[in-house]
C-alpha distance (Angstrom), angle and dihedral (degrees) to the residues before:
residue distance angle dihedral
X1 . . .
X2 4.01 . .
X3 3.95 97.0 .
X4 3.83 81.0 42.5
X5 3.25 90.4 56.8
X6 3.94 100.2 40.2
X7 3.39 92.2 56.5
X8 3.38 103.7 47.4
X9 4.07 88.1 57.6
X10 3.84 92.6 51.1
X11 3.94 88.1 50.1
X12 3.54 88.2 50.8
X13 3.83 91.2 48.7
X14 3.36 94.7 57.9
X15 3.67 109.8 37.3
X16 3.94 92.4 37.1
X17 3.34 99.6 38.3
X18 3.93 95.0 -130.7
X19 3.59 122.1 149.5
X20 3.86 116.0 -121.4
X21 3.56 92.3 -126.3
X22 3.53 86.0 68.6
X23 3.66 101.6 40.8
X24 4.29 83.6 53.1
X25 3.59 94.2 44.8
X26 3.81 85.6 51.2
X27 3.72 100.3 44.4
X28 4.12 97.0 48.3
X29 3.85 79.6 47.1
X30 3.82 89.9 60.5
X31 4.02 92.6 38.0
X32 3.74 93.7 58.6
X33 4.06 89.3 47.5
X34 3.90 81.8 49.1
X35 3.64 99.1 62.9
X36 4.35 98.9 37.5
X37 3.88 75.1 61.4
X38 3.22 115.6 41.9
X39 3.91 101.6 30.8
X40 4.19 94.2 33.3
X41 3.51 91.1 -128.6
X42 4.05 112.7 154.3
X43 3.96 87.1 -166.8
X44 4.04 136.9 138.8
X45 3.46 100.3 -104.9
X46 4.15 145.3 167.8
X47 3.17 125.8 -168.6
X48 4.23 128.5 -148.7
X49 3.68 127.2 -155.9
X50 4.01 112.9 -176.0
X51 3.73 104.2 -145.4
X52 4.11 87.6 -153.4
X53 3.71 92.3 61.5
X54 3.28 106.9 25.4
X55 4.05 90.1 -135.8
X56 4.35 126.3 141.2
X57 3.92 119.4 -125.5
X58 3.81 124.4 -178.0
X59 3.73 120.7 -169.3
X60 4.03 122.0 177.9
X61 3.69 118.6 -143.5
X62 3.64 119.6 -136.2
X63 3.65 133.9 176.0
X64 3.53 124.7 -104.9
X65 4.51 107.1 -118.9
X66 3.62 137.5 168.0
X67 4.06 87.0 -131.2
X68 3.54 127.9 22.2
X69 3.61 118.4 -118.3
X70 4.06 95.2 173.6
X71 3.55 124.4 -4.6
X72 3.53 95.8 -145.8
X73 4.10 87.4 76.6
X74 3.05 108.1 18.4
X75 3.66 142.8 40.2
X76 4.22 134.5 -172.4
X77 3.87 120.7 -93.1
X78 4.03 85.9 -120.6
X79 3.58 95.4 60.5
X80 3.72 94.1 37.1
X81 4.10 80.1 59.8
X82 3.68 92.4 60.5
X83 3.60 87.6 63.1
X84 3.57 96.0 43.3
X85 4.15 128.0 -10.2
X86 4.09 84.6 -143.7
X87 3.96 98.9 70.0
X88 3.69 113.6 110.5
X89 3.66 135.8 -165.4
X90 3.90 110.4 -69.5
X91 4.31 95.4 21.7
X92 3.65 118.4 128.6
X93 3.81 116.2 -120.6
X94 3.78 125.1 -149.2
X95 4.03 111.8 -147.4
X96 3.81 113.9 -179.6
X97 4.10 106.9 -123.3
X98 4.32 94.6 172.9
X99 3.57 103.5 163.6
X100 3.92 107.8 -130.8
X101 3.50 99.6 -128.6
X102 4.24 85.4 33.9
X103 4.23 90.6 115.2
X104 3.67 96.9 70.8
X105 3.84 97.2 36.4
X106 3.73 92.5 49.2
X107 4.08 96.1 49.2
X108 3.72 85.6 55.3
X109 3.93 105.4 41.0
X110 3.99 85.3 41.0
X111 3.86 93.2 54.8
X112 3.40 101.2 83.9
X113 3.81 98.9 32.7
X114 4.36 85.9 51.9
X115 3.83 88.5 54.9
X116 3.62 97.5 53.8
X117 3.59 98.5 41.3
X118 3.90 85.5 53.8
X119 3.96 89.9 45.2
X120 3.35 86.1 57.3
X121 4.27 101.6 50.9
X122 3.49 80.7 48.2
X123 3.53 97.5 61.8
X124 4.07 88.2 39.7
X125 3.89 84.8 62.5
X126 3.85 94.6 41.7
X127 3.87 87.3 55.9
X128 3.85 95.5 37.6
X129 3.91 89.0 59.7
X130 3.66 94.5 34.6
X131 4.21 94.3 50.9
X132 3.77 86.6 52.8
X133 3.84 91.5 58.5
X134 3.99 97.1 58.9
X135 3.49 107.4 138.4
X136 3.48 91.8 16.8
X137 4.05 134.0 128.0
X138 3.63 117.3 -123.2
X139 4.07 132.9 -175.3
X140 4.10 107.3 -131.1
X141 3.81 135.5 169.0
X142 4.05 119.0 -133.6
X143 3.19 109.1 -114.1
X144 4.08 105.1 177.1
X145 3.78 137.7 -28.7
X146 3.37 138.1 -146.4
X147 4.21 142.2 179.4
X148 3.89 88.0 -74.8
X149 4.05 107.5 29.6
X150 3.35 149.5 7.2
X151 3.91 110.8 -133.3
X152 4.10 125.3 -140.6
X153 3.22 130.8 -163.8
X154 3.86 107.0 -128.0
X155 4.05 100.3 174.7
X156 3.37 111.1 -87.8
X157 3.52 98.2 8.9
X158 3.94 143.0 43.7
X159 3.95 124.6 -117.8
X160 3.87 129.4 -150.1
X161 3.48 113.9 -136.6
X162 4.00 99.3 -167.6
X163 3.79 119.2 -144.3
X164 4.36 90.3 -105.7
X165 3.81 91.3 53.9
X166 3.63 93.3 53.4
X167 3.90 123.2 100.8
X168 3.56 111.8 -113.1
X169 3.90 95.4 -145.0
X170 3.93 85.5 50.8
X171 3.96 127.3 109.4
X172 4.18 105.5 -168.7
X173 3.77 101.1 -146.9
X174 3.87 123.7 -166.8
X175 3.67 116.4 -88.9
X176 4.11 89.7 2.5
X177 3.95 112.4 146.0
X178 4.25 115.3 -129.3
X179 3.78 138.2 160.1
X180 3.64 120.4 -107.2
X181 3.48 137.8 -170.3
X182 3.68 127.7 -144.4
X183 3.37 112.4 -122.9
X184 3.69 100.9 168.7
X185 4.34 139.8 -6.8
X186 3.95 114.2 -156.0
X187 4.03 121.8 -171.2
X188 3.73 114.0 -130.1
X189 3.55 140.3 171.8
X190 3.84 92.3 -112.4
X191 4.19 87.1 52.6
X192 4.08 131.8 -76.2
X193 4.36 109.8 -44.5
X194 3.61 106.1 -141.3
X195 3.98 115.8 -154.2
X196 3.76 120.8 -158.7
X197 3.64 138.4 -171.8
X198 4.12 134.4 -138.3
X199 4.21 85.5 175.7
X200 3.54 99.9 44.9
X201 4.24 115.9 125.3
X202 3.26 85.8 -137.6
X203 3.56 97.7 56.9
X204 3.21 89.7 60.5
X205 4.54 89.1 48.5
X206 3.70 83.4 51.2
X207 3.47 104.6 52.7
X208 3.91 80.0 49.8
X209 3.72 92.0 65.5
X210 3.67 92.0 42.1
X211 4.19 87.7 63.2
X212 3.36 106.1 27.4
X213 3.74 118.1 63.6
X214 4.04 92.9 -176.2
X215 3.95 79.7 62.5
X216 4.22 94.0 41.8
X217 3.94 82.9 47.0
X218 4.28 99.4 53.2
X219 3.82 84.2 -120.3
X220 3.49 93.1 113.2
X221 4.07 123.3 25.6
X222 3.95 142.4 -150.1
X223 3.76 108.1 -133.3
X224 3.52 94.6 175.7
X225 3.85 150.1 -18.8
X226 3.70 139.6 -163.9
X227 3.83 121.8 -178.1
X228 3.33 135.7 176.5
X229 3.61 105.8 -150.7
X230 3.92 126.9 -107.3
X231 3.45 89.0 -1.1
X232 3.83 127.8 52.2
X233 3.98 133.9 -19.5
X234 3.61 138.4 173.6
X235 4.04 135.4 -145.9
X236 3.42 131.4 178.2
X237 4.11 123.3 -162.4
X238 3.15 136.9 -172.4
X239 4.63 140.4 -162.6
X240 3.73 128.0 -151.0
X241 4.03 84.4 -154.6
X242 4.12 108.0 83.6
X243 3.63 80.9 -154.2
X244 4.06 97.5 70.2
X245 3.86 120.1 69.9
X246 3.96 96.8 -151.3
X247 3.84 87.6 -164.4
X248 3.41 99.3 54.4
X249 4.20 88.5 42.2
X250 3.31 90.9 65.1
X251 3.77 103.2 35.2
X252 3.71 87.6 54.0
X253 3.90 139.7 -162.9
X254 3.98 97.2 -34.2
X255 3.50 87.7 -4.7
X256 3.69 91.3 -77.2
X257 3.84 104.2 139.1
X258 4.23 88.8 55.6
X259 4.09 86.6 44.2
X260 4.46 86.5 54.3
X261 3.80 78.4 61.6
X262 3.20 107.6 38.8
X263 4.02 90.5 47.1
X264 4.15 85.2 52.6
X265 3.96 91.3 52.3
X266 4.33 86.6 44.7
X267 3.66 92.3 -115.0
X268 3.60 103.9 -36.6
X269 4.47 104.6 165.7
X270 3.98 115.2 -112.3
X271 3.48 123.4 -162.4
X272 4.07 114.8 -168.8
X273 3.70 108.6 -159.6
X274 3.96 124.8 -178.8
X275 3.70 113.0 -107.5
X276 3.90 121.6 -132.1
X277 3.55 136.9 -178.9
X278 4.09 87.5 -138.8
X279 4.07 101.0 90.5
X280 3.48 80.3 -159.3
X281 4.12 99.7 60.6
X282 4.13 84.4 25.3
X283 4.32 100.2 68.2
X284 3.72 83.4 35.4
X285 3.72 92.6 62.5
X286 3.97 91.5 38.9
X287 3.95 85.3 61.6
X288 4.23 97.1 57.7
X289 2.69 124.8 140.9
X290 3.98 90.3 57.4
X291 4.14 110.8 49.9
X292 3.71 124.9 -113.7
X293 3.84 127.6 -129.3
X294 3.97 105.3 -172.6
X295 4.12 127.4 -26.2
X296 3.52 112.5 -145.7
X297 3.96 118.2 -150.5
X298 3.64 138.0 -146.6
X299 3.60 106.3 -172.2
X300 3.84 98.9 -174.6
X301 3.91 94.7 63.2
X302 4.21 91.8 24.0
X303 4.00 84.4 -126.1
X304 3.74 118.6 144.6
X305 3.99 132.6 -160.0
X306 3.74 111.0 -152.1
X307 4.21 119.1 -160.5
X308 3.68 111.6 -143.2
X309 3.34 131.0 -159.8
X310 4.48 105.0 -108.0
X311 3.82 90.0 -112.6
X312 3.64 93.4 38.4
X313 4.05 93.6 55.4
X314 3.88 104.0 88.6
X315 3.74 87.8 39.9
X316 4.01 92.7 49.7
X317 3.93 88.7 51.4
X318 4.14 92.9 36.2
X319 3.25 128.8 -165.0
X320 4.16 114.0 -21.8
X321 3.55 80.7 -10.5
X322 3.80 96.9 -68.7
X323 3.88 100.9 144.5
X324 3.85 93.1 46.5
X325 3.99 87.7 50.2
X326 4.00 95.4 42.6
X327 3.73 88.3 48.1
X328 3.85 89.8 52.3
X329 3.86 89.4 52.7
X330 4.13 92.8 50.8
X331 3.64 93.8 46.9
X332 3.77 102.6 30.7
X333 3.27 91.2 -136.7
X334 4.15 131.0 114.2
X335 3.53 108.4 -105.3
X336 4.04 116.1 -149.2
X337 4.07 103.9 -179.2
X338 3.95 118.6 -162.5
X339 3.37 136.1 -179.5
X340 4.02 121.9 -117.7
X341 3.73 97.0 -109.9
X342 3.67 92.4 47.4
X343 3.36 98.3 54.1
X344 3.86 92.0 45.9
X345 4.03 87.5 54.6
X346 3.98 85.8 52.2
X347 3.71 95.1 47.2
X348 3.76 93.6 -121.6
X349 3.77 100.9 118.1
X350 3.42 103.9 50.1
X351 3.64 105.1 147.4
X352 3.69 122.4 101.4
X353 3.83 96.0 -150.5
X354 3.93 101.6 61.9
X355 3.92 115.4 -142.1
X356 3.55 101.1 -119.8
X357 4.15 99.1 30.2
X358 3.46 96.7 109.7
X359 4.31 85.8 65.8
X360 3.51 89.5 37.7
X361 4.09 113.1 108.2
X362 3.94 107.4 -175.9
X363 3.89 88.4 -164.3
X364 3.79 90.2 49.3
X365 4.17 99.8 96.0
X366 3.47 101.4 103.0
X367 4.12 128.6 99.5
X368 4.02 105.2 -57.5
X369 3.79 120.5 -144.4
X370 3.89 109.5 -111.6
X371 3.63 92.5 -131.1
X372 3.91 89.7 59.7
X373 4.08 131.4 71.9
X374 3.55 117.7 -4.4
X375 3.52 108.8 -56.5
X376 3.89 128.0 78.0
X377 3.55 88.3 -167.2
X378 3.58 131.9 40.1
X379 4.31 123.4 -157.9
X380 3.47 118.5 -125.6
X381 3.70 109.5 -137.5
């Protein structure tokens, strides 16, 4: 029965990963519920397993007294001597009470109480090295799905993808392979719940760093994203060294590094736009693929009104106004678009030397190349 036991904590060790501290702690737990039960004893007692041997000690603690009340805690300062002439009134004495037969009664009792003590250090660890990986990306397979989630397999644990953090251009198919972000990892008695995210910005910032080792390295950085999920997103980046073109980092050769994402998000638009600290040059970027004349600030209420080019006006705004409203979200600031004309007729685009007309190419309307400009993808209006 010891070797039996011996071995069975080293295989748990090693394939569980639990300490054998714990595994001890657990098993002298479950030896001292063992005897209370099986011997009715209501005593102080501590058990002591000897990892070497493998053999099962129980001691009961009583209280050194000048008269014994009840023997079962307590015992008298001359018997106490017998054991050893040093106790004193008040010390605690250890007597051995092992049962004889105690060996086989204790491996059975302790069974059950061993297996959920290890349950539960294996849930600890689940939820240690889940916690860690907040706000991280992770590559599960589905698993199963139901009215309320869709369940993936992340290793050693099972995520929830909840109905509002899945894509709504996405089919989950058995056994399929996605990216997931962790949103969120909540201990429970039935082990750690780990929530994860198909719509999550960050996703989309993640999968970034995943492709783009200029990102991965801090040469190049994500100021800021704003996605609308499944269907069209923007980001805008920016490098301290003159020498890196953040756009074209993350576009890549042949635009193949922003296509890697775009094929993990099933088709979902990117535009990459160059960050600046210039509000001004900033929400004109945010608006590409359509060209900017002049932006107009109001720094009290951090509102903006944008001139547009007459043909550029319906692809400025986008369709149902999605590429004014994602531009808004990457800048944080409100985005009012007009066209030239109208702002002539309102007398706020006076100038005759437009901000931006030095960038602006009046032939330039046609498809762009996705490893030019700012934009890896370009609406079709």
């Amino acid at each position: 029965m010891s070797s039996e036991i011996l071995n069975a904590i080293a295989r748990l060790e090693e394939e569980k990963g639990i300490s054998r501290e714990i595994l001890i702690e657990a098993i002298e737990a479950a030896l001292v519920s063992a005897y209370k039960r099986n011997f009715n004893q209501a005593q102080n007692v501590r058990t002591n397993f000897n990892v070497e041997t493998g053999t099962m000690h129980v001691y009961a603690r009583k209280e050194v007294v000048e008269e014994v009340k009840d023997d079962r805690f307590e015992i008298s300062l001359e018997e106490a001597r017998k054991i050893d002439p040093n106790y004193e009134l008040g010390d605690i004495v250890e007597v051995e009470v092992t049962p004889r037969n105690f060996g086989r009664i204790a491996a059975q009792t302790a069974k059950q109480v061993v297996t959920q003590r290890v349950r539960e250090a294996e849930r600890g660890i689940i939820y240690n090295e889940f916690v860690d990986r907040e706000d991280d990306i992770m590559t599960g397979i589905v698993q199963r799905k139901d009215a309320r989630f869709v369940y993936v397999n992340l290793g050693r644990a099972e995520g929830l993808l909840p109905a509002s953090e899945q894509m709504p251009n996405e089919q989950y198919v058995h056994n399929e392979r996605l990216k997931v972000y962790i949103t969120k990892v909540e201990k429970t008695t039935k082990g750690p719940q780990i929530f994860v995210s198909r719509t999550h910005p960050n996703l989309l910032k993640r999968l970034f760093e995943l492709e783009v080792p200029e990102i991965f390295d801090g040469l190049v950085e994500i100021k800021s994203v704003a996605r609308e999920a499944g269907d069209r997103s923007k980001i805008s980046v920016h490098s301290d060294n003159p020498d890196i073109d953040p756009v074209g980092s993350c576009v890549g050769p042949k635009g193949i590094r922003v296509q890697a994402v775009v094929n993990e998000l099933k088709g979902e638009k990117i535009d990459i736009v160059k960050w600046s600290k210039d509000p001004v040059e900033f929400i004109a970027n945010a608006l590409s693929p359509a060209k900017v004349l002049d932006v107009i600030l109001n720094e009290e209420e951090k509102s903006s009104t944008v001139i547009v080019p007459d043909y550029q006006l319906s692809l400025a705004i986008g369709k149902r106004g999605q590429n004014a409203r994602l531009a808004a979200k990457l800048t944080g600031w409100k985005i009012d678009i007009k066209s030239e004309s109208d702002a002539r007729k309102l007398g706020i685009y006076p100038v005759e030397e437009p901000l931006f007309s030095k960038d602006l190419d009046l032939s330039d309307i046609g498809p762009h190349d996705p490893t030019q400009g700012d934009s890896s993808e370009i609406l079709e209006e």
